[in-house]
VEXDREN-899433 format. One record per residue (C-alpha): residue number from 1; residue in three letters; x, y, z. Coordinates in steps of 0.001 Angstrom, whole numbers, plus 500000, padded with zeros to 6 digits. Layout:
REC     n   res        u        v        w
REC   NUM   Ala        X        Y        Z
...
REM end
This chain:
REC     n   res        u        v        w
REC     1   Unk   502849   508990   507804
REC     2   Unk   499896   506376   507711
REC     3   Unk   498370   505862   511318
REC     4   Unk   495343   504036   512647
REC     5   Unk   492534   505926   511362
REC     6   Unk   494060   506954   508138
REC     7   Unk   491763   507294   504999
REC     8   Unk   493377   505525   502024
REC     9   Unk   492552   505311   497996
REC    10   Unk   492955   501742   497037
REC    11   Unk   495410   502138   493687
REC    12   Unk   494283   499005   491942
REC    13   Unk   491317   497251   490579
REC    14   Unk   490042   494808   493419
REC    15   Unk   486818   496240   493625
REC    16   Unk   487710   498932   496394
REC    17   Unk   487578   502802   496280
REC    18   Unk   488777   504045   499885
REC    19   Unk   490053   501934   502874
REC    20   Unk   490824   502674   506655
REC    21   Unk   493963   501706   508236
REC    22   Unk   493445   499418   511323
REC    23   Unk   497298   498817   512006
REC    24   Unk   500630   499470   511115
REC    25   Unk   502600   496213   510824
REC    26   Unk   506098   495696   511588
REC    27   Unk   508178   494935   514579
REC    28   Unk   507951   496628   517797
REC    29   Unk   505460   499091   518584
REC    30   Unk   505234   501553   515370
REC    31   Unk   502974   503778   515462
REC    32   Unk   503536   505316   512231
REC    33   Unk   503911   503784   508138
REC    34   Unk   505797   504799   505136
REC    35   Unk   506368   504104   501767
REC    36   Unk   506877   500255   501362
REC    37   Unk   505237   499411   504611
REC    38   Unk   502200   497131   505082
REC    39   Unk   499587   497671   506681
REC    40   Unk   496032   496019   508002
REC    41   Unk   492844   497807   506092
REC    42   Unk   489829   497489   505852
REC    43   Unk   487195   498574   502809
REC    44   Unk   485152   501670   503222
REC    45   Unk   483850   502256   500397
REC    46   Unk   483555   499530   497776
REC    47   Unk   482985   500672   493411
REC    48   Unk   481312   496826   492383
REC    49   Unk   480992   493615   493991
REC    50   Unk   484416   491957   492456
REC    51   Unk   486284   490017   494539
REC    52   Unk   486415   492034   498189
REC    53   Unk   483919   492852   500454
REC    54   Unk   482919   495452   502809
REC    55   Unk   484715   495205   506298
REC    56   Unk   486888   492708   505748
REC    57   Unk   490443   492934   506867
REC    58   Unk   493065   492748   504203
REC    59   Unk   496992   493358   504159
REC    60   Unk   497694   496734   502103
REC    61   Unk   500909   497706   500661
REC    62   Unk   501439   502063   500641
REC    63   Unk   502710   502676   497594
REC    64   Unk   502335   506889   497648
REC    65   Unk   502242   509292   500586
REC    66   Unk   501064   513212   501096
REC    67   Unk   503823   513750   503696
REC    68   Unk   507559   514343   501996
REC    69   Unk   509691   511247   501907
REC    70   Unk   513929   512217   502224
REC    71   Unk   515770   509776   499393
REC    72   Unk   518962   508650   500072
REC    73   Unk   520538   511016   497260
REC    74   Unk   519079   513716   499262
REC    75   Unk   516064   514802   497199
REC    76   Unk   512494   514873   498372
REC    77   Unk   509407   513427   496815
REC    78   Unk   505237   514327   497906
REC    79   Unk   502440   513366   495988
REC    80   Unk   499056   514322   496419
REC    81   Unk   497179   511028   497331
REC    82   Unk   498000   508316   500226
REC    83   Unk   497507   505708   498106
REC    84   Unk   498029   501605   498903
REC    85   Unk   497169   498103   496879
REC    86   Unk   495364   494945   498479
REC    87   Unk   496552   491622   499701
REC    88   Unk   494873   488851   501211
REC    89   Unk   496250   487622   504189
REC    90   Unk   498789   485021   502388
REC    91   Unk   500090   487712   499661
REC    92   Unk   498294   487600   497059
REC    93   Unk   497455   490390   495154
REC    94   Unk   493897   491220   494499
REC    95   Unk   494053   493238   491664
REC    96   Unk   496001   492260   488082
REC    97   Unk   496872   496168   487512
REC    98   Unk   497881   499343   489237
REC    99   Unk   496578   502704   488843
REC   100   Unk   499185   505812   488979
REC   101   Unk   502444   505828   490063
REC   102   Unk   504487   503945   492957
REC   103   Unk   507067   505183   494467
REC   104   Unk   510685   504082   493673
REC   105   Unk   510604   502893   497781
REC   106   Unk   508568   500477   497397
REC   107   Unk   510496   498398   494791
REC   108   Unk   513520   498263   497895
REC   109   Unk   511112   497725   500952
REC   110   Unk   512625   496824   504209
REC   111   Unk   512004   495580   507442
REC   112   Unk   510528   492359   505911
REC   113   Unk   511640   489094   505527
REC   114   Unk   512849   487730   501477
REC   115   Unk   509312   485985   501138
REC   116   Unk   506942   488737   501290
REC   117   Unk   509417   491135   499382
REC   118   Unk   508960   488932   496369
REC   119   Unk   505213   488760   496437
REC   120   Unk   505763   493096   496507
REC   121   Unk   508591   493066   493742
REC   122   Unk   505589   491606   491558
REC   123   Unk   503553   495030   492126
REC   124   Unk   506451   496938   490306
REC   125   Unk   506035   495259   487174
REC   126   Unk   502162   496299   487170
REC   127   Unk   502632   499209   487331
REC   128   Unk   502644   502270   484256
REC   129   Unk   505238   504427   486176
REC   130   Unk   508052   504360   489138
REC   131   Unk   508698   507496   490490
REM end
């Protein structure tokens, strides 16, 4: 569960090491994100001067969680990071690869609407390993 406040490790190579969740985005009034939910972040902590900056907003995509996530065949998955990759503010990504592994969630993300899920299908392909 990503909440406002939330530490995250940004999983690709923007130019960011750890980011701060400033909203969960979705409709109504959720409080709480999952796998395959986007969020607003901001940098904390930035490794070289690439292409983001320091306290800037910026869309994120959670890709990994710490909590245990219930699959529909009935098996649980944790992993030990919560993890998420940038996007500006019209979806594009920021990064051209993906560090680790993304969960298998994130490839079937819903609750959004056909034009951002193909910008996020994209992600998938960069990365080494789906979980």
């Amino acid at each position: 569960m990503i909440q406002v406040g939330t530490r995250l490790k940004i999983a690709d190579n923007s130019g960011g090491r750890w980011s701060k969740c400033i909203k969960v985005l979705g409709k109504g009034n959720k409080k709480a994100g999952f796998v395959g939910n986007t969020i607003l972040v901001t940098v904390s902590k930035i490794l070289s001067q690439k292409k983001i900056k320091k306290r800037t907003i910026y869309l994120g995509l959670i890709i990994t969680l710490t909590r245990w996530v219930r699959r529909k065949e009935g098996s649980f998955i944790k992993f030990f990071l919560n993890q998420v990759v940038l996007f500006t503010k019209q979806y594009k990504f920021l990064g051209t690869r993906v560090y680790g592994i993304i969960a298998k969630e994130v490839h079937f993300c819903t609750g959004i609407d056909k034009k951002e899920r193909r910008y996020f299908q994209k992600i998938v392909s960069y990365s080494p390993l789906i979980v």
